[in-house]
Structure formats: C-alpha cells, structure tokens
C-alpha positions as CSV (number, residue, x, y, z in Angstrom):
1,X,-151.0,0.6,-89.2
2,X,-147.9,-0.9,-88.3
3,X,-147.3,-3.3,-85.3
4,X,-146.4,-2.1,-82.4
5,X,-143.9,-3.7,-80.0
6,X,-142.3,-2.9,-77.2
7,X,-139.6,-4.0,-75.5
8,X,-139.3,-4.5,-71.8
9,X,-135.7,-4.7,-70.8
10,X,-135.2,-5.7,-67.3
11,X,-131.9,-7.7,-67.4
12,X,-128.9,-5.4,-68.1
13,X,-127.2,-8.7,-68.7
14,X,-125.1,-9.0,-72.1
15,X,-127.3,-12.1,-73.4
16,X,-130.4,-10.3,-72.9
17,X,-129.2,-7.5,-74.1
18,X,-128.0,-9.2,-77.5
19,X,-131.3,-11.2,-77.7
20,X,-133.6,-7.8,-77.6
21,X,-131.3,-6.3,-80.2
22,X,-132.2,-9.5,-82.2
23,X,-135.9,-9.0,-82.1
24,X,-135.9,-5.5,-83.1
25,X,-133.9,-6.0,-86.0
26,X,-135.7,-8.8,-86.8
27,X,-139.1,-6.7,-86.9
28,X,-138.1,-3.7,-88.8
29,X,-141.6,-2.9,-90.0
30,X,-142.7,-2.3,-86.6
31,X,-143.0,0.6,-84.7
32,X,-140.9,-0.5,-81.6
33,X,-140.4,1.3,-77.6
34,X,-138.4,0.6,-75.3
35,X,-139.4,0.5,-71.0
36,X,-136.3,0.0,-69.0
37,X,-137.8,-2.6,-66.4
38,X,-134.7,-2.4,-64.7
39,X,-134.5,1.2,-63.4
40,X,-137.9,0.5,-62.9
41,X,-138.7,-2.3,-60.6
42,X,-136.0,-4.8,-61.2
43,X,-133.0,-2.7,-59.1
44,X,-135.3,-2.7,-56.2
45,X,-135.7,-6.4,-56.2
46,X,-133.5,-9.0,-54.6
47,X,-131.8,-9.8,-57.8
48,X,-129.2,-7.7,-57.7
49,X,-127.0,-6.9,-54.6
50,X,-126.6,-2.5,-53.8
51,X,-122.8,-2.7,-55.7
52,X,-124.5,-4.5,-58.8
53,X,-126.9,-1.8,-59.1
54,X,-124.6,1.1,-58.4
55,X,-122.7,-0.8,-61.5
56,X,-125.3,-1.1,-64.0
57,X,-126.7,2.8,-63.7
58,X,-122.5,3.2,-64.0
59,X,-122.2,1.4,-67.3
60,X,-125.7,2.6,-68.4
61,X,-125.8,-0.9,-70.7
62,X,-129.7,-0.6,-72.2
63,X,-129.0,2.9,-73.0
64,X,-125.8,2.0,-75.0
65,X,-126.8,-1.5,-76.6
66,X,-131.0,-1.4,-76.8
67,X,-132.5,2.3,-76.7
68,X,-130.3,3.3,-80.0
69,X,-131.8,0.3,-81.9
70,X,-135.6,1.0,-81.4
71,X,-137.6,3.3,-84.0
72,X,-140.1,4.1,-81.4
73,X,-140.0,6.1,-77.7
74,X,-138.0,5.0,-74.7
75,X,-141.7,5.6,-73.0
76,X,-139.8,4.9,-69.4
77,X,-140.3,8.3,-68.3
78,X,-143.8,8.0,-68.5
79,X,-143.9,6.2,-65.5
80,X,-144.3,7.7,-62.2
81,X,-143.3,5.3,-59.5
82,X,-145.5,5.8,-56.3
83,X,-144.2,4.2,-53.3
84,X,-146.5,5.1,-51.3
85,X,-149.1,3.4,-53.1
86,X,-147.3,0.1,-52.0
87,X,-149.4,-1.5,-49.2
88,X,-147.5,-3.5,-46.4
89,X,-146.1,-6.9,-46.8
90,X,-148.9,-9.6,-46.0
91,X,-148.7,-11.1,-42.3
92,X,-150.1,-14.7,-43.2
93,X,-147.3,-15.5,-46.0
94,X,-149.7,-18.6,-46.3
95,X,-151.6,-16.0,-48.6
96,X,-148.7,-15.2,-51.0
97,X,-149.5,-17.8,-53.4
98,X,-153.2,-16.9,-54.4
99,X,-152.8,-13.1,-54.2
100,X,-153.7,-11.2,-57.0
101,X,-153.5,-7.5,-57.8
102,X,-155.8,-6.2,-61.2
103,X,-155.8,-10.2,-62.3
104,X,-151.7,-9.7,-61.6
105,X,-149.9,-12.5,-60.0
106,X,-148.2,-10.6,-57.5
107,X,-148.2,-13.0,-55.0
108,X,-146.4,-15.7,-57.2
109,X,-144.2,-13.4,-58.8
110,X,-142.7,-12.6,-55.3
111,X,-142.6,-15.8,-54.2
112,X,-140.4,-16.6,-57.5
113,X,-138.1,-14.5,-56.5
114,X,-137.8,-14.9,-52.8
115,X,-137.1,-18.4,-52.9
116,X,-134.9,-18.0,-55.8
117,X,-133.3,-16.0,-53.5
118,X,-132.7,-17.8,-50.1
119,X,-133.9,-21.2,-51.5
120,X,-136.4,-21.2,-47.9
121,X,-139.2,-23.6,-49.1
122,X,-142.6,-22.3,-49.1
123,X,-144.4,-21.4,-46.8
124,X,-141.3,-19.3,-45.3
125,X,-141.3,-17.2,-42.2
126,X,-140.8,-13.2,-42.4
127,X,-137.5,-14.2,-40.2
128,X,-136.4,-16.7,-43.2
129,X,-136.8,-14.6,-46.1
130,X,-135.1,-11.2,-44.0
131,X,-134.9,-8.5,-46.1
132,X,-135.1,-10.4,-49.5
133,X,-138.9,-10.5,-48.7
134,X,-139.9,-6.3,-48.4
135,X,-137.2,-5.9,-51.3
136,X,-139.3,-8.5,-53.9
137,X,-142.4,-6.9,-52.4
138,X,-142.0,-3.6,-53.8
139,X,-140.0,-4.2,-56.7
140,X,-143.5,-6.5,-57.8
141,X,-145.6,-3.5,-56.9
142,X,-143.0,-1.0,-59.3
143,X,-143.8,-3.8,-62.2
144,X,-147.5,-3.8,-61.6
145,X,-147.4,0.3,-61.7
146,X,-145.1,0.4,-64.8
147,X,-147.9,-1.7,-66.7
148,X,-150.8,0.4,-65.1
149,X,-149.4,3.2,-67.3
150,X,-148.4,1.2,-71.0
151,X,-151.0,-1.5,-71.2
152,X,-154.0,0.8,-72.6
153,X,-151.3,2.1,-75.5
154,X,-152.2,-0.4,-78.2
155,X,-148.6,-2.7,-78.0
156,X,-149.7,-5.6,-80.3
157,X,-146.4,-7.5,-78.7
158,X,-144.2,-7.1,-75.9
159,X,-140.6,-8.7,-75.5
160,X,-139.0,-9.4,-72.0
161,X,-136.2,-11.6,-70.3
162,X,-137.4,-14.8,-68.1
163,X,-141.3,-12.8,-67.1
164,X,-141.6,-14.7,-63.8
165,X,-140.2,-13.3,-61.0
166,X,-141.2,-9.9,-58.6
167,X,-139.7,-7.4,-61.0
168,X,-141.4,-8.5,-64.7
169,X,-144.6,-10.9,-63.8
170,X,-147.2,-8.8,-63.0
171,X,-146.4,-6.4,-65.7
172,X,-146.4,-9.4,-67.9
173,X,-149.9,-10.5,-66.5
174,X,-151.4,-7.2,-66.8
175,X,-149.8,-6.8,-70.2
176,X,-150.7,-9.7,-71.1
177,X,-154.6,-9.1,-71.5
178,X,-154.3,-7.1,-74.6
179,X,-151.2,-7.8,-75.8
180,X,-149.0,-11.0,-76.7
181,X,-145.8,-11.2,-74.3
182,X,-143.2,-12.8,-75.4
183,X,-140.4,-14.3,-73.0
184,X,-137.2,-15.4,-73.9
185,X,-134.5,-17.5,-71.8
186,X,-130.9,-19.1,-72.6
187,X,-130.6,-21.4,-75.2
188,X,-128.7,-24.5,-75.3
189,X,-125.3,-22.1,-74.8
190,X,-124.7,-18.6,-73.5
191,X,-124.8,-17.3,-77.4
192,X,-128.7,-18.4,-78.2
193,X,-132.2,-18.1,-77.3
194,X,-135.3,-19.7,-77.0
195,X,-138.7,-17.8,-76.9
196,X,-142.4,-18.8,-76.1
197,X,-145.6,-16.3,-75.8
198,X,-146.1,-18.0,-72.1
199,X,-144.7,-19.2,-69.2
200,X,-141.3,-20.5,-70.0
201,X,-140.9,-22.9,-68.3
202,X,-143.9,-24.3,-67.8
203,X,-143.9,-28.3,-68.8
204,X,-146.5,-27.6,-71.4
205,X,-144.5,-24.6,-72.7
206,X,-140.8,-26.6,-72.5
207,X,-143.0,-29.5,-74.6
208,X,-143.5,-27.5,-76.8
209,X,-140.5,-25.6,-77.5
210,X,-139.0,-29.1,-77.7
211,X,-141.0,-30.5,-80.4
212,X,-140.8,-28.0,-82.4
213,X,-136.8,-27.6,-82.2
214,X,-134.3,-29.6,-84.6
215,X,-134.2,-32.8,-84.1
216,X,-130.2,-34.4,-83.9
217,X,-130.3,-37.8,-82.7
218,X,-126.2,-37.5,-82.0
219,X,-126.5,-35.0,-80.0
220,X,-129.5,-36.3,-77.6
221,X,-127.5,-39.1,-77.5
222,X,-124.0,-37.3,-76.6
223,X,-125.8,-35.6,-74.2
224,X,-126.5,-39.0,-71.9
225,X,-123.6,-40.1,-72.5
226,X,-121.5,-37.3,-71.2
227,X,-123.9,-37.6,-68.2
228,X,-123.3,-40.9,-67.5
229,X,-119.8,-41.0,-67.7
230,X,-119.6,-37.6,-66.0
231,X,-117.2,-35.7,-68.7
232,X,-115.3,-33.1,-67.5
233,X,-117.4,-29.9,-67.5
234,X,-120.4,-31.4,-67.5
235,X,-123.3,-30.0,-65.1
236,X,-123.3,-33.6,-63.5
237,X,-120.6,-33.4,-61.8
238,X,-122.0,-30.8,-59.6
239,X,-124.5,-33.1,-58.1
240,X,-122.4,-36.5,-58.3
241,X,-118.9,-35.6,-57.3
242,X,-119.4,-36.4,-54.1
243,X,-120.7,-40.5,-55.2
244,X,-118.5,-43.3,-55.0
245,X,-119.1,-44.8,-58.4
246,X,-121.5,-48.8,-58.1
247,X,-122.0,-47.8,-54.7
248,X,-125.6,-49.2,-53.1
249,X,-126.8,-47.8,-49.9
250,X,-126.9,-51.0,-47.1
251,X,-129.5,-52.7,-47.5
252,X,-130.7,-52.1,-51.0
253,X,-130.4,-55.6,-52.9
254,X,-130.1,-55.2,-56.8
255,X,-134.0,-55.7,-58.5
256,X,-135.2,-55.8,-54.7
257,X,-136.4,-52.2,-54.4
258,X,-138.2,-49.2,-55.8
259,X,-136.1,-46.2,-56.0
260,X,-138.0,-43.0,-56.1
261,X,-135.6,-39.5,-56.7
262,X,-136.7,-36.3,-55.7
263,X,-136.4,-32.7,-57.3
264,X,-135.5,-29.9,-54.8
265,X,-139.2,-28.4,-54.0
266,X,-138.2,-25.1,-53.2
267,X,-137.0,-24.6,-57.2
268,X,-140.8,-25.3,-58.3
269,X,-142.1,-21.9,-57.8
270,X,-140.0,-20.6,-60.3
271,X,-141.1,-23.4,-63.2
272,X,-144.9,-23.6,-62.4
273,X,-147.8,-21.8,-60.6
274,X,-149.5,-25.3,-59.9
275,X,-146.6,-27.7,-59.5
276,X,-148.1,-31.1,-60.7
277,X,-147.9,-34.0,-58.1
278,X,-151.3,-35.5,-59.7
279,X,-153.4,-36.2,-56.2
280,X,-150.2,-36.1,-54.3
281,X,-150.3,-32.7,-52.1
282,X,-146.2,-33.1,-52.1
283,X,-143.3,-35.3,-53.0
284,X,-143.3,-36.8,-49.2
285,X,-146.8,-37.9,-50.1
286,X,-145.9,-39.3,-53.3
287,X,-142.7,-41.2,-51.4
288,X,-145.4,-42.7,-48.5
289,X,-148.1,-43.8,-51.5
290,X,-144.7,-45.6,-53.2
291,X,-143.3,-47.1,-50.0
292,X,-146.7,-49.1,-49.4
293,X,-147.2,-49.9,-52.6
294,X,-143.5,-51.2,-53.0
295,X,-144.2,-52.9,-49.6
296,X,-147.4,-54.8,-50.9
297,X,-145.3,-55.9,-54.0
298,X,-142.4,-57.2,-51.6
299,X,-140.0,-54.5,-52.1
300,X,-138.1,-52.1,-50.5
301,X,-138.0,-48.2,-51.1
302,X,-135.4,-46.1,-51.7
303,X,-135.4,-42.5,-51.7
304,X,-133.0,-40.7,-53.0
305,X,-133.5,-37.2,-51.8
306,X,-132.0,-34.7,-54.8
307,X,-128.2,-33.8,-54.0
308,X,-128.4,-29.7,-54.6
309,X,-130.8,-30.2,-51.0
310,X,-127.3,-30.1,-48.9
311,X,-126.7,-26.5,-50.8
312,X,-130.3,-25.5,-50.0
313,X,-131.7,-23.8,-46.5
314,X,-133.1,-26.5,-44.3
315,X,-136.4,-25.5,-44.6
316,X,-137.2,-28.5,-47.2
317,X,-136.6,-30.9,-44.1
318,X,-140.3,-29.4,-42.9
319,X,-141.7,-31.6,-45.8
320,X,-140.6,-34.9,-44.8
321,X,-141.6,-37.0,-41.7
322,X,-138.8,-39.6,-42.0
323,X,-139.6,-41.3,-38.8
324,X,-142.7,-42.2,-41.1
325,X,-140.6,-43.5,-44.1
326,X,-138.6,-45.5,-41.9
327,X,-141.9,-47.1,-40.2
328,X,-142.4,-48.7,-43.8
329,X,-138.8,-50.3,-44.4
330,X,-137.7,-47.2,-46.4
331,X,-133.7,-46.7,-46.8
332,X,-133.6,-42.9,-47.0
333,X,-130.5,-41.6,-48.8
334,X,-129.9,-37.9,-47.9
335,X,-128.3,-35.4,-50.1
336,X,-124.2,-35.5,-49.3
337,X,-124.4,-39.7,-48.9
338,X,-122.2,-41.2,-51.2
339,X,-124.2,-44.1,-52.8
340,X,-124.3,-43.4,-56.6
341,X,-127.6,-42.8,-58.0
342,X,-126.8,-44.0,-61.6
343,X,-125.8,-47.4,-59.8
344,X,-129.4,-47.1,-57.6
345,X,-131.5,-46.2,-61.1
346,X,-129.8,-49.6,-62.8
347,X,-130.4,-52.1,-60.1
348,X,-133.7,-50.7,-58.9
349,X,-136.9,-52.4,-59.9
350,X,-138.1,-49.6,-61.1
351,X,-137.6,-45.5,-60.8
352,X,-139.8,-42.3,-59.7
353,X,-139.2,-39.3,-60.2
354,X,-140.7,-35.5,-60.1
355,X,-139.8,-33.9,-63.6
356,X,-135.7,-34.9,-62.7
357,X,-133.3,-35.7,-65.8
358,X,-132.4,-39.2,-63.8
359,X,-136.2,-40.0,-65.8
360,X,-134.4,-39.2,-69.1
361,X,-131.5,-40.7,-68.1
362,X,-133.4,-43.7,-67.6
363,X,-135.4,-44.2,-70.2
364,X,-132.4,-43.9,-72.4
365,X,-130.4,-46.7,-70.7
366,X,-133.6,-49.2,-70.6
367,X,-134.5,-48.6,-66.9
368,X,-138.2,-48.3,-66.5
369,X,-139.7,-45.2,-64.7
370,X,-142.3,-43.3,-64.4
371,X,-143.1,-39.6,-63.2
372,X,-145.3,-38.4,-60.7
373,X,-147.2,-35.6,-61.9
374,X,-147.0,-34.2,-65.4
375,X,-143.7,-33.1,-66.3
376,X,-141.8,-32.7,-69.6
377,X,-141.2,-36.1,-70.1
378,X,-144.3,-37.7,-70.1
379,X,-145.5,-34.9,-72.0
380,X,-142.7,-35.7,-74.6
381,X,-143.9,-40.1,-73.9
382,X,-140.3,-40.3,-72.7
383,X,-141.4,-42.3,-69.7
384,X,-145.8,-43.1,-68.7
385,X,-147.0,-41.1,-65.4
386,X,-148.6,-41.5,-62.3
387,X,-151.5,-39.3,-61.0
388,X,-152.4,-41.6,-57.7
389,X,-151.9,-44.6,-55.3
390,X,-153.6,-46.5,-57.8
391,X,-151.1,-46.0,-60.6
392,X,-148.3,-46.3,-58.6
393,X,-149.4,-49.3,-57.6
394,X,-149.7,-50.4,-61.4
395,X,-146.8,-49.7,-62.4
396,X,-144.5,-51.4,-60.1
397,X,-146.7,-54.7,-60.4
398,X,-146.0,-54.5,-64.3
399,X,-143.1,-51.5,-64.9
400,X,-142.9,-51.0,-68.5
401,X,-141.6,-47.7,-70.8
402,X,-143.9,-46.7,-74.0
403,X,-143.0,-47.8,-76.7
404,X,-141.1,-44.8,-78.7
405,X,-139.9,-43.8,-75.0
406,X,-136.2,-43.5,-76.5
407,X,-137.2,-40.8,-79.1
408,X,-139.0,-38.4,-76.5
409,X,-135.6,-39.0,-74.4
410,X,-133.2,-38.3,-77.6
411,X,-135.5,-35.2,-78.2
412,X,-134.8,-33.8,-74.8
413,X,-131.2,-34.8,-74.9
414,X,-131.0,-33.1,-78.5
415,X,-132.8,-29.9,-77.2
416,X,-130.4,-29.0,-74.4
417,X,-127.4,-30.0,-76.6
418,X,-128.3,-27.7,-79.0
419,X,-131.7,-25.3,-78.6
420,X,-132.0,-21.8,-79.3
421,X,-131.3,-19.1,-82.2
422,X,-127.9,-18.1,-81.9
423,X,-126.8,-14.5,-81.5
424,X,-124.5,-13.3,-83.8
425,X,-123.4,-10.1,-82.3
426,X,-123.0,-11.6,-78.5
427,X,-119.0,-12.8,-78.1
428,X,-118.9,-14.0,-74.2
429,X,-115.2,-14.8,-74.1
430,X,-113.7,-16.6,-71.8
431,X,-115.8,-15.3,-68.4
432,X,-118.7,-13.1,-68.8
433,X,-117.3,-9.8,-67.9
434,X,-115.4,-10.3,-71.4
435,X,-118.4,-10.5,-73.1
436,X,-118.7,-8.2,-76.1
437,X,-122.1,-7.2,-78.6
438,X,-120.8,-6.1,-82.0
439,X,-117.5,-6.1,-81.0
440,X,-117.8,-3.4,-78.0
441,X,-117.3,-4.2,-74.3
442,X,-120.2,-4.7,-72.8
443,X,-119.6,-3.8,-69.1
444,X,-116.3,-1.4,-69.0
445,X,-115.9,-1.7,-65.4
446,X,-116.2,-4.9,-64.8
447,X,-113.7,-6.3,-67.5
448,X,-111.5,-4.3,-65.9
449,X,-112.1,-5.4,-62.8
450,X,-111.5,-8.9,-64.4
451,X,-108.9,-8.2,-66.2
452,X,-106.9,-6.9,-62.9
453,X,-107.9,-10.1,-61.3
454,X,-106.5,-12.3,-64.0
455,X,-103.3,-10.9,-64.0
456,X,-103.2,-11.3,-60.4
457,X,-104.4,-14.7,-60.1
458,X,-102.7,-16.0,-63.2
459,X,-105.9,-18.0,-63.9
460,X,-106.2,-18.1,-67.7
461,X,-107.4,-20.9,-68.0
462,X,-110.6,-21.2,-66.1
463,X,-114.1,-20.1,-67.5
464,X,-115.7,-19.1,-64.1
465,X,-119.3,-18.1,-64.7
466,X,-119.8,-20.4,-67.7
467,X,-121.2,-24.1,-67.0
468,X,-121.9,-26.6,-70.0
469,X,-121.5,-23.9,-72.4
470,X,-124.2,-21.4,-70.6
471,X,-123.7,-18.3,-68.9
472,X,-124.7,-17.5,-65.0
473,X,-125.8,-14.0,-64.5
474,X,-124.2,-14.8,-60.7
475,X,-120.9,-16.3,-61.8
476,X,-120.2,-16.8,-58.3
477,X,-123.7,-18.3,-57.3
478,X,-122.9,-21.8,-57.0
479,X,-119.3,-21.2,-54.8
480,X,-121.6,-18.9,-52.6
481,X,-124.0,-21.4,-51.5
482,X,-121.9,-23.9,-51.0
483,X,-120.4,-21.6,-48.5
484,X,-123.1,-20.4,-46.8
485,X,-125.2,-23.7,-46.4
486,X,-122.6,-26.0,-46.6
487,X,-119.5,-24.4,-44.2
C-alpha cells in the first residue's frame, strides 16, 4: 500500500504554494489529495481582509499551481460546512486559553490569531478584539469540521502552511492523532523552507531545526555583525532607528546596573501554548524578582521595555505596575526613548532577557546574560537560564556565559542567515506581486495592479513587502501599524 498524504493548503500565498508543489514531487510514490483549507475555514478568518478574498477565489491560485500536481482527489468537496453547528463565542474570554473541542485546541488556535491580529494582549475584551474575534471564531470551528470528515481516511502524512492559528490548528490537532502533520514556514529568504512534524515554533521545535541545519560559522557571524552595525536593510533598523547611538538613560552608570529587555507579550501566543517564564507568572514578575535581587547586590535595574511595544495596542501596559518598579530604584526605558540598547547591553552588569535576539547578540560580543524561562538559546547553551528568584539572584552575584556559549550563538546567527530548502520554481522578483512559480504569474491581478502603480510612482527601486531577504504575506503590515497605533 502506498503512503498516503495529503495536502492541506490554506495559504494561497506564492511561497506556500511553491513549497506544497515541492513535497509532492518530492513523494512521487505516494498517493497524494489535496483539501483547500482556504475556501474552507481560512477566508472566514481574520487573515485576510473581504478584497483579499474576493482576489484569491478571482485568481483561483491552489487550483492552478497545487490541485494539477497531486495523483490523488481534491477530497474538498467532501466537506459540508455547517454553520449552524458553530456555538456562540464564549463570554469569559478568560476561558479561551484551555478550551478544547474533540482534544482540538480551539481556544488557542483563536487566540493565535486574534492577537496576531489587533496585537490586544491577552486576556482581551470582546470590545478590543471587535469583529476580528466572531471572524477567528468560526473560521476555527470550519477547520475543526473539515477534519471531522478526513481524519478517519487512513492519511499516513499531512502537509500544511504555519498550523497554529484559527483556520489550520484544530484540524491539525485532530489530524494529528492518527496521522503525522507536517508544518512548514519561511526559510532564511522568501525562496526556502523549513519543516518540522510539530509546532514550529515552539523553542524545542526551533532547537531542533537549528541543530540539525548547516552549520556556516561566517554567516552566524555576518549575521551579528550586520546587527550591530545596523546595515542597511537589515530588520534592526526597524526597532533601533529611533536610538541615538552610546546613549545611557540618566541615571544608569556603566557596570552599575542590571539591564533586563523584554519581548512583546502579546506575540507569545503565536510561538507557544505554555510561554516559559520558569516560576515567573509574567515578564513584570520576572522584572520585580530582578530589581530586588539587583537591589541586594547594589545595583540598579534597567528595563528596557521591547521597542515594537509603541506599534502594539496599549493593552500590554495592563501587565506592568511601574509605580512598583520605580518603588525599587528601577530606570524604566519605554518603547520610543532614544537610549541605545546595544550601548545599555555593553555597560550593564549583566542582561535578561525573555527568548529576545539582544541574548544572542550578547553572548556573541562577551556580555553575560541569561534568559528567563526556556527559550531557544539556552536550549542551544548560547547563554545559562533562570527558573526563579533564587537563580536570578545567582547569577548577578557571579554572571558568567557557558563555556561553548559562542557556538550556540553562531548557530543561531548561521540558521537565520541561511535555513531552509530552497525552492527552485518560486522567482519573487522585486515585490511579491511579481512573484512567479515555474515561470508563470502567480497572482494576475495583482501584478497588474503593481505594475500600474510602478509606473505611476516611478519607484523601481524599492522592494516593498520584502525585509532581510523574506517575504511578508501583508507587504503593507508594518506601515499600517505604525499608522494606526503610532499617528
């Protein structure tokens, strides 16, 4: 009997299309289907605006580039979608986090999604999340029915873009309990992939993909050093353009302090189910165990809350109580304040972080740190980690890196330099709406529309929608939020 695979598309985009064109030629003993998640549950989900929809059942992309490559059935119209099966939205959102439908994370998969969305830190209001809320709600419910119908049909493997949010995690979970489900994500550039058979991105799962990647020392070490001397292009320069370069917030006096940076908390949900603080409920309860324990050394704290926070909805304020911070000496440096965080990491006693690249960027310029929690880099022994007050405490009496800390550093630098298996047939050009798979336009309407606008604009030079080499589904995304939290 021959494997059998399918393959659940739910990202018309033109890498994810390429990449499931990959893995069925690259199985051709297999007998392999095709679902189209996206007509499915992903068009009802907050992912994609109405126009964006209207567009993709326009350009009719899976049917042209994936459906023509499988040996098997498109087994999509199998599926009867029952609306009103859906049950209301829950009252207590407080509840979204454990709820569960047939073992199917239904709960989490919405809450990937909706704070994806409107970046409203958890626990949101109904008010917050608007309509983004009902819209992830049912599109979840449309996954969890599309697997209700395929997962007692004997698919040894299943193959599907990202698997966490509304419109593909529960049919991943319910898949999942007979069958091995794949996920694949972006590579190191908008022309490659990486794959894993669980969460992807997961700490454990991101270890792991590491590891087992080419190593190239050059490139984990060009990858710092573009950082730190923020080279044009680089993703840096989003979050530091704003520093003045060796500034020190007042007060902070060089090898006098303990500097602690923050990730933006509402950006978890979408890495992890449990987000790993150790015995720290949050990162504000993480920055009051570090203040004391800096104040019982004789040093001052700094916090450097994460700079992408002044994008963000103000909702993450709810998680700090900075009248408490500043109780304890702390110097609290918010997210638009100009004082340079590579200047803060080099003259700080030590560093703390949550899982941030500042660790990495550490550890490879000698600066010693740790992370609270268990993230990626002490799973890779780029930097030790603390669980609780008492380890905290520990390392800033005696702050010290492992001893091959450099190596797990170079092998994350060397990872997101150059990860993933490249895609032959996928061309992106010189904006996504160029891109091409096998030499054919991908989405007609859209180069057209770009093409119009090019001419227009004169702008032939720029590469909106691609950043360090990677592709944003959204290639307006980052302009838009600026906008709307920002202005």
């Amino acid at each position: 009997m021959p494997r059998k695979i399918l393959v659940a598309s739910s990202n018309p985009w033109s890498f994810a299309l390429a990449v499931e064109r990959e893995l069925i030629r690259r199985n051709p003993d297999a007998q392999i289907d095709l679902v189209d998640l996206f007509a499915l549950s992903a068009r009802h989900s907050p992912h994609w605006r109405r126009r964006d929809v209207l567009l993709e059942q326009a350009n009719r992309k899976i049917g042209r580039f994936v459906r023509p490559m499988i040996n098997g059935r498109d087994v999509t119209g199998d599926i009867k979608l029952r609306p009103k099966d859906i049950p209301p939205v829950l009252n207590d959102l407080g509840r979204l986090r454990g709820y569960k439908v047939g073992g199917a994370a239904v709960g989490l998969a919405v809450l990937s999604s909706i704070t994806s969305a409107t970046t409203v830190q958890e626990p949101g209001t109904h008010a917050q999340y608007g309509a983004v809320l009902p819209m992830a709600w049912r599109s979840a419910y449309y996954s969890l029915q599309a697997a209700e119908v395929l997962r007692d049909r004997g698919y040894d493997e299943i193959y599907t873009f990202n698997g966490r949010h509304c419109y593909s995690r529960p049919f991943c979970d319910l898949m999942g309990a007979g069958a091995r489900v794949w996920r694949y994500e972006q590579g190191a550039t908008g022309a490659s992939f990486v794959m894993a058979d669980s969460s992807i991105h997961e700490p454990d799962t991101v270890a792991r993909l590491i590891r087992s990647h080419p190593y190239e020392r050059a490139a984990g070490e060009e990858f710092y050093l573009a950082r730190l001397r923020r080279a044009p292009g680089d993703a840096v320069n989003f979050y530091v353009s704003q520093q003045v370069q060796g500034l020190l917030p007042d007060g902070a006096v060089p090898g006098e302090f303990v500097a602690f940076f923050t990730s933006s908390s509402d950006e978890f949900i979408a890495i992890s189910d449990t987000p790993g603080f150790g015995s720290f409920r949050s990162q504000f309860d993480a920055a009051i165990s570090i203040a004391r324990a800096a104040e019982g050394a004789g040093k001052r704290f700094v916090l450097r809350l994460h700079p992408h926070l002044q994008y963000k909805h103000a909702s993450w304020r709810r998680e700090w109580d900075f009248a408490q911070l500043t109780e304890l000496g702390a110097i609290v440096i918010h997210p638009g304040d100009q004082a340079d965080s590579y200047a803060i990491a080099s003259a700080a006693h030590c560093v703390f972080t949550c899982g941030s690249t500042v660790g990495f960027e550490c550890t490879f310029r000698g600066i010693p740190n740790a992370d609270v929690g268990e993230w990626v880099g002490a799973k890779l022994g780029a930097m030790p980690h603390v669980m609780n007050e008492v380890e905290v405490a520990a390392f800033i009496a005696a702050p010290a890196l492992p001893d091959d800390a450099l190596e797990g550093a170079l092998l994350y630098g060397s990872y997101i330099r150059r990860a993933g298996t490249a895609l032959p047939e996928l061309d992106i050009g010189r904006h996504p709406h160029y891109a091409r798979i096998d030499g054919k336009v991908v989405d007609p309407l859209r180069y057209g529309f770009q093409r119009t606008r090019d001419v227009l604009t004169r702008d032939r030079a720029g590469a909106a929608g691609v950043l360090n080499g990677k592709v944003m589904i959204d290639p307006h995304l980052a302009d838009r939020a600026k906008r709307e939290f920002n202005g």
